[in-house]
N, C-alpha and C positions, 0 to 999 in steps of 0.2 A: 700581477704579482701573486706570487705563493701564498699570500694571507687574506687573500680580499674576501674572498668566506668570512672569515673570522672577524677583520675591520668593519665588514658591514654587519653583523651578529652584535659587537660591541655599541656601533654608532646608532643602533633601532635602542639597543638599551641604555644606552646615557641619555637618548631624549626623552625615554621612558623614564629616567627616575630611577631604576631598578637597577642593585645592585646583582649582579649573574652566582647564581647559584650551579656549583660544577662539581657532580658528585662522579666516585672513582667507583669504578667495577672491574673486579677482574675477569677477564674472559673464560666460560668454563665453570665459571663456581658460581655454584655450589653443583651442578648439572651446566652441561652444553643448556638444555630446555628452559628450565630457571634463569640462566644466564641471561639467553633470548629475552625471555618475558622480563626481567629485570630492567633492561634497556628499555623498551618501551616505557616499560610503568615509570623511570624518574624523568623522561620528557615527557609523560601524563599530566605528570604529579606538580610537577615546577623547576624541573630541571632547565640553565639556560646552554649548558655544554655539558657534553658528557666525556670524562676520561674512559679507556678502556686499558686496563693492563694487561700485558702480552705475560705469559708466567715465564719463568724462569727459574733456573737449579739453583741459583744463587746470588738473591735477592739482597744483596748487601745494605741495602739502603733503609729495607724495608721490617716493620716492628713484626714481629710473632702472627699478628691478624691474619694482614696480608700474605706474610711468610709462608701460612698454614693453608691461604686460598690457593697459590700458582702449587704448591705441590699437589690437593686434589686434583686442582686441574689437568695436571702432567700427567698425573696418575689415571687419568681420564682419558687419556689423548691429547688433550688439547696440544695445537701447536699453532707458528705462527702464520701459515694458514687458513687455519680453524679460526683462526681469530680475524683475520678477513673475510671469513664466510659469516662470522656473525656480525658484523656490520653490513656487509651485505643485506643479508637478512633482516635483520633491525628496519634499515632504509629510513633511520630518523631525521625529522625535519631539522633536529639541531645540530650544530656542530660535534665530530667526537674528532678526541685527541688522542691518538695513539699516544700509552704511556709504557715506558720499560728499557731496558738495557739490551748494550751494545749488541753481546756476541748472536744471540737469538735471530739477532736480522740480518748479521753480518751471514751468518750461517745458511738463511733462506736466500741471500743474495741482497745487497742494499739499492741498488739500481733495480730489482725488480721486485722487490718491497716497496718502494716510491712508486713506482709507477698501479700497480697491483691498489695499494692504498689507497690511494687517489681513486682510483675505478670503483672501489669498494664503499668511497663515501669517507674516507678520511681526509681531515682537513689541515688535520697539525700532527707533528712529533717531539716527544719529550723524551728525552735519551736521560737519564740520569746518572748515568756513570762516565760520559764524554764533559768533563772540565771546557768551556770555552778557551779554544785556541789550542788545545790537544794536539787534535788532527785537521788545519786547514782543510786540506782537500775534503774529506769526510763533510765536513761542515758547508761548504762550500756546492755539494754537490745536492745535499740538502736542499739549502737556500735554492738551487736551482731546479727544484721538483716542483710537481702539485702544491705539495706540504708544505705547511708552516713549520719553522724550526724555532719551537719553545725554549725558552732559555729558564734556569733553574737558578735561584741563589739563595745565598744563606743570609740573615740580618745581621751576620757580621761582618760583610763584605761592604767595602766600600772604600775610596777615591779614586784611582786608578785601576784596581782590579774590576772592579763594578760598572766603569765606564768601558773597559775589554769586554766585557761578560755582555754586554747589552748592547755590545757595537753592532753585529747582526743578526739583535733579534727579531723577532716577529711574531703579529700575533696577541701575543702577553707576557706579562714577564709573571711566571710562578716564585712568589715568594714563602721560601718556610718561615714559619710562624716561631720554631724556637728546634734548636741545633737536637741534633741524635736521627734516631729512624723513624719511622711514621708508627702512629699509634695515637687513640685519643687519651686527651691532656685533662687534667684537673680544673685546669685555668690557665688562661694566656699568658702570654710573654708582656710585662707589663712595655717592654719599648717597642711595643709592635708599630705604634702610631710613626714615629722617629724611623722604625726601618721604611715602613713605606714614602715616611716623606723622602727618604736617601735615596731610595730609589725614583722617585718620582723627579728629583732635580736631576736625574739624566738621560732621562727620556719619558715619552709622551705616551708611550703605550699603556694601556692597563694594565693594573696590579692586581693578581689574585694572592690569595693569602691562602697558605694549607698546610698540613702537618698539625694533628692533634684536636680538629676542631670535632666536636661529636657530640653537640648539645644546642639547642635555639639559642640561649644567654651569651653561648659562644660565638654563633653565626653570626648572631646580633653585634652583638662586639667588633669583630670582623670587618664587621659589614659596614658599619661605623668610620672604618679608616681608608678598606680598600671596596676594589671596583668589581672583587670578586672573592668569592669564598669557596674552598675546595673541602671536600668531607667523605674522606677515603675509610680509615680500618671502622669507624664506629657504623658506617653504612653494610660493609662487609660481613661484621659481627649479627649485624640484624639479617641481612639476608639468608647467611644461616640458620636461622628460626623460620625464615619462610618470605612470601611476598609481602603479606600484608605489614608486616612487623616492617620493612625496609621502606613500605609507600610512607607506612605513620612517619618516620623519622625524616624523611625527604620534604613531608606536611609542616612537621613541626620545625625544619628547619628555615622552609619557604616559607611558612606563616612569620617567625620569629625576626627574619630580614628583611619581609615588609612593613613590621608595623615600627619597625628602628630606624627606616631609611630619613633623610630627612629631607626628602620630598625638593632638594633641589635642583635633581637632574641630572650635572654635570659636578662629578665626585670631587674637582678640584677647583669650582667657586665657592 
């Protein structure tokens, strides 16, 4: 199956205890070079997956942070290509999940983006702008790649739509932490614990939590309810200061969801 990367990445870490730390890089930013050594340092550092965003002209999803990294990128060259070649390159031991919108891949070709991906060391795709059940076939031809096809949902989603949304997922289910575009938050969504249980009565897969997280107290929190914690614009904002600034934050954010974990293993006894 297309996710057994990913299911065995998950199943080493629930008997570990450890909840998975999965921080987001854009590909390209702040430098191709930086980019590069980026990827390394947060599976150094404590990363347990790593996103990669592909950039895009128009990033609708995404807050000012992010918005401001794909355009240096573009503005660099970067393309979806290049963004294969720095996985390549990387050649990390951990899982990376291609993250980004439709047109970009549709444009490189989708059939030889899956295929290409997978060569490259990708193990999953997160589309953000494909709604489950949009485009069957699309979705479908996914499922039948390398790739895992990540499903995306909001904490507002739920009985019937939510049970669609997570019909063929795989992999994990990425859940936002609280509605709008990506950007770090002040403080969490106090029903985050209730979305992840919603999700959790209708399937078995694990639960990341992301959008807004970009502090330990938060990770920790997080980390607290689900099975995984994502920490995209506040990692982004540091790596423009530099490497060292972006390793501390990946430190602080690994130290903060180990000493919170509650050491029973499996996030749903």
């Amino acid at each position: 199956m297309s996710d057994a990367v990913l299911r065995a990445r998950w199943e080493r870490l629930r008997h570990a205890g450890r909840v998975a730390l999965i921080p987001y890089l854009t590909a390209g930013f702040p430098t191709r070079d930086l980019s590069l050594a980026a990827l390394t340092m947060v599976a150094e550092a404590g990363a347990d997956f790593v996103e990669v965003g592909i950039p895009f002209t128009d990033p609708v999803a995404d807050g000012p942070v992010i918005q401001k990294s794909t355009q240096v990128a573009l503005e660099q060259g970067m393309t979806v290509g290049g963004v294969l070649e720095l996985v390549r390159a990387a050649a990390l031991e951990i899982p990376v999940i291609a993250f980004g919108y439709l047109n970009p891949i549709l444009a490189f070709g989708l059939d030889r983006f899956l295929a290409e991906a997978a060569d490259a060391g990708v193990a999953g795709l997160l589309l953000t702008d494909l709604p489950a059940g949009e485009d069957p076939a699309l979705e479908r031809t996914v499922r039948e790649s390398a790739l895992a096809q990540i499903s995306l949902v909001a904490p507002t989603t739920t009985g019937a739509r939510l049970r669609a949304v997570l019909a063929h997922a795989e992999g994990f289910v990425y859940l936002i932490s609280r509605l709008g575009v990506t950007g770090a938050a002040t403080a969490l969504d106090a029903t985050l614990e209730g979305a992840v249980g919603r999700v959790r009565e209708v399937t078995d897969l694990p639960v990341a939590v992301g959008f807004g997280i970009g502090s330990g107290p938060q990770a920790a929190l997080a980390a607290a309810h689900a099975d995984g914690v994502v920490v995209g614009s506040a990692l982004v904002r540091r790596l423009e200061q530099g490497l060292g600034p972006a390793r501390e934050l990946i430190e602080e954010l690994r130290g903060a969801m180990d000493r919170g974990r509650d050491g029973k293993g499996d996030r749903r006894s």
